[in-house]
N, C-alpha and C positions, 0 to 999 in steps of 0.2 A: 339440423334442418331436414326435413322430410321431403326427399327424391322422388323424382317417377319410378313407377315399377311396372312392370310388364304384366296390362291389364289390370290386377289387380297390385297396388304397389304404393306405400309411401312415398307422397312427394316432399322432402326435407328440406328446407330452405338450404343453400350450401353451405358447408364447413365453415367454421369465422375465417371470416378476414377479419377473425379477432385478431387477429398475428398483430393488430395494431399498438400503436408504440404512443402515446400519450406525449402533448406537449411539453417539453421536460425530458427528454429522454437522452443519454449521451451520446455524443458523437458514437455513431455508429458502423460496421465495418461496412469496406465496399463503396464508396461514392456517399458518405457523407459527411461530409466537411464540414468544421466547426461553423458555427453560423453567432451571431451576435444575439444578444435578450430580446426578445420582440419588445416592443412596445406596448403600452397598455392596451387592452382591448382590439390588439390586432394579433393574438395570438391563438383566439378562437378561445378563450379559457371566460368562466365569468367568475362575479363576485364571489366571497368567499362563504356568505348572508344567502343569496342564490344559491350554491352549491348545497349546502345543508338542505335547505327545501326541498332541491332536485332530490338529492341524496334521500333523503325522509320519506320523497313520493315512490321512489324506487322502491323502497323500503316496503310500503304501505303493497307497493302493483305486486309485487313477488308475491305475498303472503296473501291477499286475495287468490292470484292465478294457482299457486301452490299447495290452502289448506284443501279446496274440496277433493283432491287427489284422495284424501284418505277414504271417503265416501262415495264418491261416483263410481259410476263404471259401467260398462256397456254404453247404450249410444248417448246419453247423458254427456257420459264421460268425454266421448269424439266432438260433440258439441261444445261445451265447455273448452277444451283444449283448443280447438282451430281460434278461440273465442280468445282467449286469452293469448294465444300466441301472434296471433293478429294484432293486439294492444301493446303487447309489450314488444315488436317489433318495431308500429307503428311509433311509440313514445323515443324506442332508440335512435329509430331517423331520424325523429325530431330531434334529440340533440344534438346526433351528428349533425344533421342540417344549419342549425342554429350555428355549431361550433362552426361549419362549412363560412357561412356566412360573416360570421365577426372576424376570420382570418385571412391573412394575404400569403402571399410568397410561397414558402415553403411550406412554413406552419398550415396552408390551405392544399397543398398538394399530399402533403401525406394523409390527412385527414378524408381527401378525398378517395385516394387507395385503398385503407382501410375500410370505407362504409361502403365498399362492394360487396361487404359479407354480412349486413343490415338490409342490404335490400334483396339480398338473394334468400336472405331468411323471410322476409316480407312475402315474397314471389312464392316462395314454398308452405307460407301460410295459409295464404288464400286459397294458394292450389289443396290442400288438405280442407279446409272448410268448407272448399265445395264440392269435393270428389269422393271423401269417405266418410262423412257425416250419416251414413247410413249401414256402414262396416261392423262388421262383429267379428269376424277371421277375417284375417290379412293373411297373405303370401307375400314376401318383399323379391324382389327380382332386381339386380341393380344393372340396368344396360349401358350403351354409350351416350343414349342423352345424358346419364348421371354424371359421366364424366365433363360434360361442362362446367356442372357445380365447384369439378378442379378449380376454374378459374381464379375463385374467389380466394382462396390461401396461396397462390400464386400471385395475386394484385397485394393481398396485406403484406406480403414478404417484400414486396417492391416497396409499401409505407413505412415498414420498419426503417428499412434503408436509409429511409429519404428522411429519418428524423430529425430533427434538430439539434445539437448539442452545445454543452457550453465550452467557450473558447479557452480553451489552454491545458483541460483536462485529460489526464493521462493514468487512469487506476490499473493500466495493463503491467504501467511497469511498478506497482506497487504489490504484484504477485507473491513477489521475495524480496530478499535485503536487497538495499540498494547498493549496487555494487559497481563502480562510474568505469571501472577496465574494460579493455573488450571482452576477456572471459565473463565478466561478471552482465553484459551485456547478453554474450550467448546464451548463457543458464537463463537471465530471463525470458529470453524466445521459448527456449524447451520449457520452463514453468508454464507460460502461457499456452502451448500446444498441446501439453500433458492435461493442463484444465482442462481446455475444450477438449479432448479425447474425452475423459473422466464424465462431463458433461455430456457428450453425444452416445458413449456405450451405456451411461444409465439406463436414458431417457429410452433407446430401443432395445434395453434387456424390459423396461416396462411396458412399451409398446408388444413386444411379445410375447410376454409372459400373459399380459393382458389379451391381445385381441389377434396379435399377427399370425400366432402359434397356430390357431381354433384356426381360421384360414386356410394356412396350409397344409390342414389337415382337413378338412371339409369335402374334398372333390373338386369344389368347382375350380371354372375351367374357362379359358377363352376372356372376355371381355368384363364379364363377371368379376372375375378373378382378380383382375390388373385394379377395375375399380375400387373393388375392397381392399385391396393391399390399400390401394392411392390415399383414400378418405383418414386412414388412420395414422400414418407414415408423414401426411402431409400437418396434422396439427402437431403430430410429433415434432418438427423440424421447423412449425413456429414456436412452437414450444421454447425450443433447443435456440431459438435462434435471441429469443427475447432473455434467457436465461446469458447468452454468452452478454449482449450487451450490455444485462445491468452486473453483470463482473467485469468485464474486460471495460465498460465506457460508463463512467458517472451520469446519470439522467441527472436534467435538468428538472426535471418534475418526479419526483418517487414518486407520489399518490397516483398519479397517473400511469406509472410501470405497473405499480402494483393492480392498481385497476387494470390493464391490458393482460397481466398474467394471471390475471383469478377469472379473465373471461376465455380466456384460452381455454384454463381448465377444465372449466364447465362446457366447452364446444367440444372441448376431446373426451370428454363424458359420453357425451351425447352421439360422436361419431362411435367409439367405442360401442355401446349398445347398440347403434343403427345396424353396424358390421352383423352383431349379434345375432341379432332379426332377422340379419339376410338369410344366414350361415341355418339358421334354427330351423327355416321356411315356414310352415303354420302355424299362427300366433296369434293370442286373442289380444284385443287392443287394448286390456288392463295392463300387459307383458310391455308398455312403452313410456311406463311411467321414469324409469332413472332416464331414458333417449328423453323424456319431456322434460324435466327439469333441469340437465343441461343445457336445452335448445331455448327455454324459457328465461334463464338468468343471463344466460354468456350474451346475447344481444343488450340489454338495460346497463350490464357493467361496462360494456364496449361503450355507450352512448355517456357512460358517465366519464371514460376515460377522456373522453373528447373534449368535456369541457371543465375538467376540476384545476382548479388553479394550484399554481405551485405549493400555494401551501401559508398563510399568515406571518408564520416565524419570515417570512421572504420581507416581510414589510414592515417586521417592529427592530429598534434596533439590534447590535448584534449583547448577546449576554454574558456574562460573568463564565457559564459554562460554556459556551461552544467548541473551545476547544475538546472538554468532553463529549458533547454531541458528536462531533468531529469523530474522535476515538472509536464509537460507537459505530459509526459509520461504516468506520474500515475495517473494523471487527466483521460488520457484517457481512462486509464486500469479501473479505478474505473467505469466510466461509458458504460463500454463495454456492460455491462449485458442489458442495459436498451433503446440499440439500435433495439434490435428486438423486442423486448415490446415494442415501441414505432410507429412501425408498424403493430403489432397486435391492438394495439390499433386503429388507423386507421383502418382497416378491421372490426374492431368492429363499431367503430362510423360511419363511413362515410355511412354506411348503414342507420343505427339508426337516423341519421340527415336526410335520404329521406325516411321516414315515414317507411321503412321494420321493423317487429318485431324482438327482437331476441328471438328465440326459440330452443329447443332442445341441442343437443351438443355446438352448440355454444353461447347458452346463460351459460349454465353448466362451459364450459371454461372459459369464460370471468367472472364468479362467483370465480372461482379457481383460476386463475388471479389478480385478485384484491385483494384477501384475501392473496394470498402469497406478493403483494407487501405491503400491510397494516403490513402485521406480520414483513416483512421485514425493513420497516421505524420505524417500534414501538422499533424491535431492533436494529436499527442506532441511535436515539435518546436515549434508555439505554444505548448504547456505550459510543457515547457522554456525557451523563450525568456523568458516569463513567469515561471518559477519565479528563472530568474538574473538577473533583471531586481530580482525582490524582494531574491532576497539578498545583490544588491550592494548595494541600499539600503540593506537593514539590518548591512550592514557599516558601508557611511558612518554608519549613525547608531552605532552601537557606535563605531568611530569616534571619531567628535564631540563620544558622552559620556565617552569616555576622554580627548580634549584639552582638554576645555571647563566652565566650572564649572557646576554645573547649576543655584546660585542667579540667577548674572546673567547666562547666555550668554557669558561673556568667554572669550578661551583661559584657562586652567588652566597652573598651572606649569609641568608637561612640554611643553607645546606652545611655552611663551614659551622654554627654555630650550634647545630642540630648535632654532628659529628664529634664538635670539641664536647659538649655534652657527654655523650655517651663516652669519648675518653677519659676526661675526667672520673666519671661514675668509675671508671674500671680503673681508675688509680687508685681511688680513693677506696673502693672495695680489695684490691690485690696487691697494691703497691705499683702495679706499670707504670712506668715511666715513661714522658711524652716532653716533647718538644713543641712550642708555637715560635712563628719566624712573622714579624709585622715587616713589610716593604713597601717605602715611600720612595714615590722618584723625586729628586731635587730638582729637576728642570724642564718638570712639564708642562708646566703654566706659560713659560716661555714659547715652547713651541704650537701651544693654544693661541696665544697673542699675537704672534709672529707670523706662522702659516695655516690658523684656522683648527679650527674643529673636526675637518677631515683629515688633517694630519696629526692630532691628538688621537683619534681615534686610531690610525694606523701606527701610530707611536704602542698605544697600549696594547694592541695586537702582538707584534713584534717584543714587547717587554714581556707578554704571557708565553710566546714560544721559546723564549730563551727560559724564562725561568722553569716552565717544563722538562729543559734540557740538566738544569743546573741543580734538579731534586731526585731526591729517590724514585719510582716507579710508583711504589705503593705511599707515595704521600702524597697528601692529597692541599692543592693549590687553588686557592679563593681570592675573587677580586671584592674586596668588600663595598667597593666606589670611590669613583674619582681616579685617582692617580693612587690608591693604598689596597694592595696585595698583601695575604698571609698563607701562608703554609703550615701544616698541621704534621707535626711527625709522628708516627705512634710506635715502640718499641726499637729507639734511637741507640742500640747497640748498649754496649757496656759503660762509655760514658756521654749518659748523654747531652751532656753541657758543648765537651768537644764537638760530639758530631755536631750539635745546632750553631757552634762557631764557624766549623768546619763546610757548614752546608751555607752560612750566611757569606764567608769569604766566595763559592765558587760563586753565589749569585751574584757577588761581586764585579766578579773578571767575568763572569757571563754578558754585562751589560756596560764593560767598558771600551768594547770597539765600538767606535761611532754606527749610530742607526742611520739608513739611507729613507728622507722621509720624504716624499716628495719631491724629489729630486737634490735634495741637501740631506748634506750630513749633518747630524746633531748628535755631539756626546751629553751621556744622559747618565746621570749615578744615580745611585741607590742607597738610600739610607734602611739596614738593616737591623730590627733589633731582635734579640731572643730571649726566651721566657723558657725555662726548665721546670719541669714536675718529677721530682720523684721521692727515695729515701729520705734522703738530704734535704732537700729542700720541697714539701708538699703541701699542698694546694688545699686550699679551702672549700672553694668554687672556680666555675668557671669566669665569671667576671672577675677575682682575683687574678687567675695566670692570664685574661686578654688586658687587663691593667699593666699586669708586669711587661706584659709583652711592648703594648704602648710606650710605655714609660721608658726603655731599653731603646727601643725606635729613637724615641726624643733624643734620648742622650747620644743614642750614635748620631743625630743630625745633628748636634748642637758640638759635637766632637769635630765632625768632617768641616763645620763653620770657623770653629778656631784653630782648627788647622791650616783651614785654606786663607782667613789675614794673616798667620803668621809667614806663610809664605809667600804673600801679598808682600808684607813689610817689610821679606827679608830682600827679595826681587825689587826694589822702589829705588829710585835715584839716589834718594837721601841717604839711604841702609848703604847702598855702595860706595860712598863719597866715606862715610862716618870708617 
């Protein structure tokens, strides 16, 4: 915007209060509080049919006010420009106004904050079409009238604030893994402080590289001085400000962030070259053409941010991809921090590659710079290290609960069968010899019927801890379901028939003191049978030796049955009378 100048002097409509933040925009830091969807047509936004038109006419005003730049010049050109700048101010108030109008509540208060830097561009318009419409050298002079024009990026920074956003969104803490501990809470505070650091030293290693530098090197002095620093410093840090939000807070309206930050832009263009002009002192008025073509777009984009609606995709169902959109998203959000960094960096190198030194502030920055993004990768790479670190774990445990029963810890079927597998294979490749042990309890269904479910369950608990006791270390013990346990032995010493006899007797007397189950005792056997693999007797498959094993079971339970009538029969009145 074109300032007063001391007598002879551009008067610039003031800096944007473009810093504005578009309907749509995320909860934003400092006093703004999620707020609910506005309603239709109380958001200040219009149709989507409307917007295209607006949009088209903007389209059409720029390239009017824009081509004759190539050809004019001299007082043509001063003509021309107040002419244009006056329209395309005029057109931007009107949609602020318009948006002003169709909005309540909130949605009308930020709106209104924001178009302080539309009508101070308007004020700065007129003031140029009728003060140097007769100009061929300017002098620009920047006094303390100018610094009123502060005003207006200090009201937009108040709009930003006061944006809207949507309830429940939180992309601050999608900085890094998500990490639910308190450590993992702290790292992401330092992620998020590191962004915003990385964000704020770009943005004024570009501010000085660009315009602050020339400044404090110029001389001037006093009032002068403070203004120019102000004007440039001040779009910087709506800049910086609209950058943090749409990282750190989901908008509710992209199109509309994005409209408020391509009008920024083009207002700290414009500041930038105004600085220029000052710093330069006499300048012919062709020298103001990049200062016009910021101050000519950054107003039409501000006025379109006011009223563009969220966007179509908001109103047709949801699609087959969104969760890709989705993806897309937070790709972008992740890497939002490192688009200004990424142009400081250029202001840094591009020099540095045509032989300039860097010295002073700007080598200092670009020192501070680096190290924040260094601290900043060292802690993405701890994240990471950290994140794969959990979700190996929670493999193993998925895992674990996929091999393992989840009443008694034991392996689980698939695990004991995956295992006997591979045993086998090595017998039948080496000759190893192995052991399988089937175990059925004889009296659990009893104490299912008798005191429930929950004392079945604590029955087969208490039957897995003894039999744990009653095996080798490195045998490994499976509940295959129900009331039927087996054990796998693998390299069962020298004979290994005896030992699976010998291991079948101790689980024997392991489970013949009564179990206390609920508050009753219940004696509880075990029918054990065993199956041998080796020399002597080798195995086909493994469903051969779980057969044998089976079958070994049966006949000791069918053993332990006619044993126990005939000790029925021999115990009976009649047996003792005969």
């Amino acid at each position: 915007m074109l300032r007063d100048a001391d007598l002879e002097g551009l008067h610039r409509p003031a800096g944007p209060a473009s810093g504005q933040r578009p309907a749509g925009s995320s909860r934003g830091p400092a006093g703004t509080g999620p707020t609910s969807e506005p309603t239709a047509g109380a958001d200040g936004t219009v149709r989507e049919r409307t917007f295209c038109w607006l949009a088209g006419a903007t389209g059409l005003l720029l390239v009017v006010a824009l081509a004759p730049l190539l050809f004019l010049s001299g007082r043509p050109l001063v003509v021309f420009q107040g002419a244009t700048l006056i329209a395309c101010s005029l057109f931007a108030v009107g949609l602020a106004g318009t948006a002003i109008m169709r909005s309540h509540g909130v949605e009308r208060r930020w709106r209104l904050l924001l178009s302080s830097g539309l009508l101070s561009t308007l004020i700065g318009a007129i003031y140029w079409s009728f003060s140097w419409a007769t100009a061929e050298y300017i002098s620009l002079t920047l006094g303390t009238r100018d610094a009123l024009y502060l005003l207006a990026p200090l009201l937009a920074l108040l709009g930003l604030l006061r944006i809207p956003t949507r309830p429940g969104d939180r992309p601050a803490g999608q900085r890094g893994p998500p990490l639910d501990h308190e450590d993992g809470r702290h790292a992401a505070a330092v992620v998020v402080a590191l962004d915003s650091l990385v964000i704020l030293v770009s943005m004024f290693l570009i501010a000085w590289v660009a315009v602050l530098e020339r400044i404090t090197t110029s001389g001037m002095s006093g009032w002068p001085f403070v203004v120019a620093l102000a004007y440039p410093i001040s779009e910087t840090m709506l800049i910086v400000v609209v950058i943090l939000l749409m990282t750190f807070r989901r908008p509710r309206n992209g199109r509309a962030m994005g409209l408020v930050a391509a009008s920024l832009l083009f207002f700290a263009v414009s500041e930038a070259a105004l600085v220029h002009l000052a710093v330069r002192g006499r300048f012919e008025i062709d020298d103001t053409s990049l200062y016009w073509v910021g101050i000519v777009v950054g107003p039409p984009l501000l006025g379109l941010a006011m009223v563009v609606p969220p966007g179509s995709a908001r109103r047709r169902p949801a699609r087959r991809d969104r969760g890709g959109n989705e993806d897309r998203s937070l790709w972008a959000h992740a890497y939002l921090p490192y688009l200004p960094l990424g142009v400081a960096t250029l202001f840094v190198v591009v020099p540095a590659a045509r032989g300039d030194a860097l010295q002073g502030l700007t080598l200092q920055l670009a020192i501070a710079l680096a190290t924040l993004v260094v601290i900043r990768q060292m802690l993405t790479v701890a994240q990471n290290t950290r994140l794969l670190a959990g979700l190996r774990a929670a493999q193993r445990g998925l895992r674990y609960q996929a091999l393992h029963d989840p009443l008694t810890g034991l392996a689980n079927r698939a695990l004991f069968t995956s295992e006997l597998d591979r045993a086998v294979e090595e017998h039948q490749a080496s000759g190893r010899p192995l052991v399988v042990l089937f175990c059925d309890l004889d009296e659990f269904k009893a104490v299912n019927d008798n005191l429930g479910h929950g004392a079945g369950d604590e029955l087969l608990r208490a039957v897995a801890g003894r039999l744990s006791g009653a095996v080798r270390q490195e045998d490994l013990i499976a509940r295959l379901g129900g009331d039927e346990f087996a054990v796998l032995m693998r390299d069962p010493a020298d004979d290994p028939r005896a030992t699976g006899e010998a291991t079948a007797r101790r689980i024997q007397e392991a489970m013949r003191p009564p179990f206390q189950i609920h508050g009753h005792q219940r004696a509880v056997r075990v029918s054990v049978g065993v199956a041998v693999a080796d020399a002597g007797v080798p195995v086909a498959s493994t469903e051969d030796l779980l057969h044998r094993a089976d079958q070994a079971m049966y006949a000791a339970k069918n053993h332990r049955r006619r044993r126990a009538r005939r000790t029925a029969r021999r115990g009976s009145p009649q047996s003792a009378r005969r």
